[in-house]
C-alpha positions in Angstrom: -70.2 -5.0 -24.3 -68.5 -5.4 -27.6 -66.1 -8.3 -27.4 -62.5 -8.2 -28.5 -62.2 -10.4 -32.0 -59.7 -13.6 -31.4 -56.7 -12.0 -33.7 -56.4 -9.0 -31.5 -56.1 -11.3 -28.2 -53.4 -13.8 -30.2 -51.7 -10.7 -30.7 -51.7 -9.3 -27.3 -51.0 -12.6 -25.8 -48.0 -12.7 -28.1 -46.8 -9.2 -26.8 -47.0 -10.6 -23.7 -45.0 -13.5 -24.5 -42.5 -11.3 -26.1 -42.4 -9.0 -23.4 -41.3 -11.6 -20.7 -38.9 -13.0 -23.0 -37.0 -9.9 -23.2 -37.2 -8.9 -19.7 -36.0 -12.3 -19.2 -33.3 -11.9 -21.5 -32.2 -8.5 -20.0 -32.2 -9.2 -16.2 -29.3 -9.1 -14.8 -27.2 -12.6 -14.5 -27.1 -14.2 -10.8 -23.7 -12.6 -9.0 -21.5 -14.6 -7.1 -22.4 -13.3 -3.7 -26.1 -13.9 -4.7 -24.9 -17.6 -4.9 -23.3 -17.4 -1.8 -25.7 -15.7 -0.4 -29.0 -18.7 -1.6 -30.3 -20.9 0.5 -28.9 -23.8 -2.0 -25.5 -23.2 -1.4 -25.8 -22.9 2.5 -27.3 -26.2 2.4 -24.1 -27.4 0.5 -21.6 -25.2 3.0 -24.1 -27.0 5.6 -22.8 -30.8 4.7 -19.8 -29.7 4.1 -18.6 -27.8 7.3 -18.0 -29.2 10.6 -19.9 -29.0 13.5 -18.2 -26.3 15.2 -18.3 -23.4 11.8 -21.9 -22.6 10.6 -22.9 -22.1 7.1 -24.1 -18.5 7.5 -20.4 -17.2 8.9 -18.5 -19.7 6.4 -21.0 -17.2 4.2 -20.3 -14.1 5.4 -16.5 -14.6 5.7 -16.7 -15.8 1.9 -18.3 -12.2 0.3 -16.2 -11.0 2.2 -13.0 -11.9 0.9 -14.6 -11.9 -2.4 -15.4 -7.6 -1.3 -11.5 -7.5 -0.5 -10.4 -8.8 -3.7 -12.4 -7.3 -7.0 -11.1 -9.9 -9.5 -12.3 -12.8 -7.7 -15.4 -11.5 -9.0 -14.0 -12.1 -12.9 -12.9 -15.5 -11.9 -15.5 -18.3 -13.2 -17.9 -19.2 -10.7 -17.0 -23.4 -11.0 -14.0 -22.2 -9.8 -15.2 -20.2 -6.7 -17.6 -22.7 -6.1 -14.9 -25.6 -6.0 -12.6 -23.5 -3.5 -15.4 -22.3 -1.2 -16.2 -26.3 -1.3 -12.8 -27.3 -0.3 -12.1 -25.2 2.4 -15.9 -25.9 3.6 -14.7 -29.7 3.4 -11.3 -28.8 5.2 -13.1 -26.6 7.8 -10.9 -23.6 6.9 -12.3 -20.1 6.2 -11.2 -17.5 3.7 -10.0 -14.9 6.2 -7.0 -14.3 4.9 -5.5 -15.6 8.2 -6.0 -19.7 7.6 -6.8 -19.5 4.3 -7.0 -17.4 0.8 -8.6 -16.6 -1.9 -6.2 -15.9 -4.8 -7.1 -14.8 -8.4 -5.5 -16.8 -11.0 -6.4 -15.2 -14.3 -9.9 -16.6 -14.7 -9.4 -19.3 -12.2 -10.2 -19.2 -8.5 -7.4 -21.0 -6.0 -6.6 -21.6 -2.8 -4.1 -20.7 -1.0 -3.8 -22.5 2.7 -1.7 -20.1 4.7 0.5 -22.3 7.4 -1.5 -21.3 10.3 -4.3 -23.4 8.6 -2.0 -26.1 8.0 -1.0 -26.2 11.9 -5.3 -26.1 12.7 -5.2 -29.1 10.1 -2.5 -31.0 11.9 -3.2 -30.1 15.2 -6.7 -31.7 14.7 -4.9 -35.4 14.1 -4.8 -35.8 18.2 -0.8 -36.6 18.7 0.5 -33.0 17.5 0.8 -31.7 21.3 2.9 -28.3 19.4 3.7 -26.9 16.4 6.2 -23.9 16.0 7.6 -22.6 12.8 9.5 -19.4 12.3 12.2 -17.2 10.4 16.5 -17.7 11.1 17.7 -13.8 10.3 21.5 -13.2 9.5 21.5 -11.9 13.3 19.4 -14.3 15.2 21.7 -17.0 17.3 20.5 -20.4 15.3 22.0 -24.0 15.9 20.8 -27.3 14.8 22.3 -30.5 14.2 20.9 -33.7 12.2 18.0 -31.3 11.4 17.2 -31.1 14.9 16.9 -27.2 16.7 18.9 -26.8 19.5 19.2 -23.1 20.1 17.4 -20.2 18.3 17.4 -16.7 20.1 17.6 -12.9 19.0 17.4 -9.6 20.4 14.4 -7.8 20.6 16.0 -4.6 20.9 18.2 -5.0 17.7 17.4 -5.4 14.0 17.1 -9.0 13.0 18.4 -8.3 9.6 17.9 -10.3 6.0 16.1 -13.7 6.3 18.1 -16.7 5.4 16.3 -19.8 6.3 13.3 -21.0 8.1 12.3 -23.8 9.8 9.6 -25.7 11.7 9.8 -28.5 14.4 6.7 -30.2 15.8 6.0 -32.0 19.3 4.2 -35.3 20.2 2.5 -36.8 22.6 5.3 -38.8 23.9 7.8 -36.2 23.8 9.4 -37.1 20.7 9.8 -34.2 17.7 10.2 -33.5 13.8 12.2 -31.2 12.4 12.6 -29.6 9.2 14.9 -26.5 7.7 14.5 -24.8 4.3 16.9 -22.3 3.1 15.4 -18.7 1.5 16.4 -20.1 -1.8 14.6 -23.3 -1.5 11.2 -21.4 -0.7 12.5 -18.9 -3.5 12.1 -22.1 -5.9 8.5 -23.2 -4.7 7.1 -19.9 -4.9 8.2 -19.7 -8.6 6.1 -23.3 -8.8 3.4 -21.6 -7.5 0.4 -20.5 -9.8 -0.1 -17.3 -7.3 3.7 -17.0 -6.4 3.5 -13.4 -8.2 0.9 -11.8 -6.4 -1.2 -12.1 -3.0 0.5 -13.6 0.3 3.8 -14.7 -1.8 4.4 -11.1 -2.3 2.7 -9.3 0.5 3.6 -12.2 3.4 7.0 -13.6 2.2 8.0 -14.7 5.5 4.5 -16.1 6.5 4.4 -18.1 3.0 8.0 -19.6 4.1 6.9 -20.6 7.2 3.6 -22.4 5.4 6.3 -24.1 3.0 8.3 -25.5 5.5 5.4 -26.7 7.9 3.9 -28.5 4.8 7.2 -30.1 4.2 7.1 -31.5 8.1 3.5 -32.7 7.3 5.0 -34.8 5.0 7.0 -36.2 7.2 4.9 -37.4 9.7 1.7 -39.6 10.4 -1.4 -38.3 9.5 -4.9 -39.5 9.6 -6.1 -39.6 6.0 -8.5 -37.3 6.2 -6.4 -35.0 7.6 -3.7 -35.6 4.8 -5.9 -35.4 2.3 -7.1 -32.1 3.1 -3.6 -31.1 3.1 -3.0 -32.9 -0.5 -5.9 -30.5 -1.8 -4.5 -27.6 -0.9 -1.3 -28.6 -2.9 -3.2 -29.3 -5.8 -5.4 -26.2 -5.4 -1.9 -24.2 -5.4 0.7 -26.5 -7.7 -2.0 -28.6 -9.4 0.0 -31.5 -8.6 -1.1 -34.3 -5.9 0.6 -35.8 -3.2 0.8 -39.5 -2.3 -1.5 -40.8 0.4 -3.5 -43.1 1.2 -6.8 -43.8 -1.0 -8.8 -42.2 1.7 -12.1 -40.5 0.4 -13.6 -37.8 2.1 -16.7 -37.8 3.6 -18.3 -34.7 1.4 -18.1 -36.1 -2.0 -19.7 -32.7 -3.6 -18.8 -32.2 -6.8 -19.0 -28.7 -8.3 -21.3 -30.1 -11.4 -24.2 -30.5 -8.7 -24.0 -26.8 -8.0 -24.1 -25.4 -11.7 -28.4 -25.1 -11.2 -27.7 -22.5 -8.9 -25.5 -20.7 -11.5 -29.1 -20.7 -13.6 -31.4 -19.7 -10.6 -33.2 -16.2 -9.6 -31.0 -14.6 -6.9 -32.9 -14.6 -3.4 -34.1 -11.5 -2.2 -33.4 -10.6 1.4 -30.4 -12.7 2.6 -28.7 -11.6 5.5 -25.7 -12.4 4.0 -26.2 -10.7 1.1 -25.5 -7.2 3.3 -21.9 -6.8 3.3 -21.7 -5.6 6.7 -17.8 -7.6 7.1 -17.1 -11.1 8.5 -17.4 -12.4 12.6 -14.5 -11.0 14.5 
């Protein structure tokens, strides 16, 4: 048999070469929920969580959100990455209950929503309650010092126009804090806010009061530092700005830099989670 001469294989090797390189070239970039999705970044959600919320349903509840809301998709994935890693951290899922995922232009944030703040101080071990709610131009409402004496309203009658809102918090040993914002005080952080235009601030004005005012009581009382730091992040993730604690470190010290390989790597093919059947109930 007639052997092909060593120019013609150079040149099909070449076309070979070639060939790869632009099949290379035009397959399609690694998505968001395929990075979710990798075995790489459950092993980061993995370190991050704690024991009690698995990697796979912090995965599932994560495309999910990112299903719900198109433009996170436009967001830069650093920024994703570094949300999903802070709520992992926190222990807080996107369910747009606890905690959201709000575009910001390019930029991915996090919002905590006050019933993530109340998990988060709950889990420091003297908070024995923690109730926070609207004062309406109808409602019966008297406090003195900052302290809540009386709040009642009917059920059976409109409430009408918010005015204030407040939160007061019970220890162990029966003691309390108290704090009361008016509606133009919250009015004046939501403006402060990168996402006070859009998401919760618009849809959930009442529920994002409520947040504003239990984050001001958190202020006001002991913490453990983990616990207030978590809390400081989801300031910064919101205001960019940082609150004063303690120089606590946490114990996940993941940084988003470590995760850029899997921004470069071939999405994984049959993930459970890449099959956006909806988060846990």
């Amino acid at each position: 048999m007639e052997s092909k001469p060593a120019s013609s294989t150079r040149r099909t090797t070449n076309q070979n070469n070639n060939m790869k390189q632009e099949l290379a070239q035009s397959a399609p970039p690694q998505t968001l929920k395929g990075i979710i999705g990798s075995e790489a970044m459950q092993k980061q959600f993995a370190a991050a969580l704690p024991k009690h919320l698995s990697p796979e349903r912090f995965g599932r509840v994560a495309i999910t959100a990112l299903t719900r809301t198109p433009k996170l998709l436009e967001c830069t994935k650093e920024s994703v990455f570094k949300c999903l890693l802070d709520l992992s951290a926190m222990g807080l899922e996107p369910d747009g209950r606890r905690a959201h995922l709000i575009p910001y232009g390019k930029v991915c944030t996090v919002i905590v929503d006050y019933k993530g703040i109340v998990e988060l101080m709950r889990r420091s071990g003297d908070v024995v309650t923690i109730h926070a709610d609207i004062v309406c131009e109808n409602d019966e409402f008297a406090h003195n010092m900052g302290e809540i004496s009386r709040h009642t309203f009917d059920l059976r009658e409109p409430r009408g126009e918010m005015y204030a809102v407040y939160c007061q918090v019970t220890f162990k040993d029966g003691s309390k804090q108290s704090a009361i914002m008016t509606k133009g005080e919250i009015q004046a952080i939501q403006k402060r806010s990168r996402s006070g235009g859009s998401g919760p601030w618009v849809t959930d004005f009442n529920e994002m009061a409520k947040k504003t005012v239990v984050r001001r009581v958190s202020k006001m009382i002991t913490l453990s530092p983990e616990i207030a730091q978590h809390i400081e992040t989801a300031d910064r993730s919101e205001f960019g700005e940082m609150r004063q604690v303690s120089d606590h470190k946490p114990k996940i010290e993941t940084t988003v830099s470590s995760l850029q390989h899997l921004i470069d790597e071939e999405p994984e093919e049959g993930s459970d989670l890449l099959k956006e059947g909806g988060e846990d109930e």
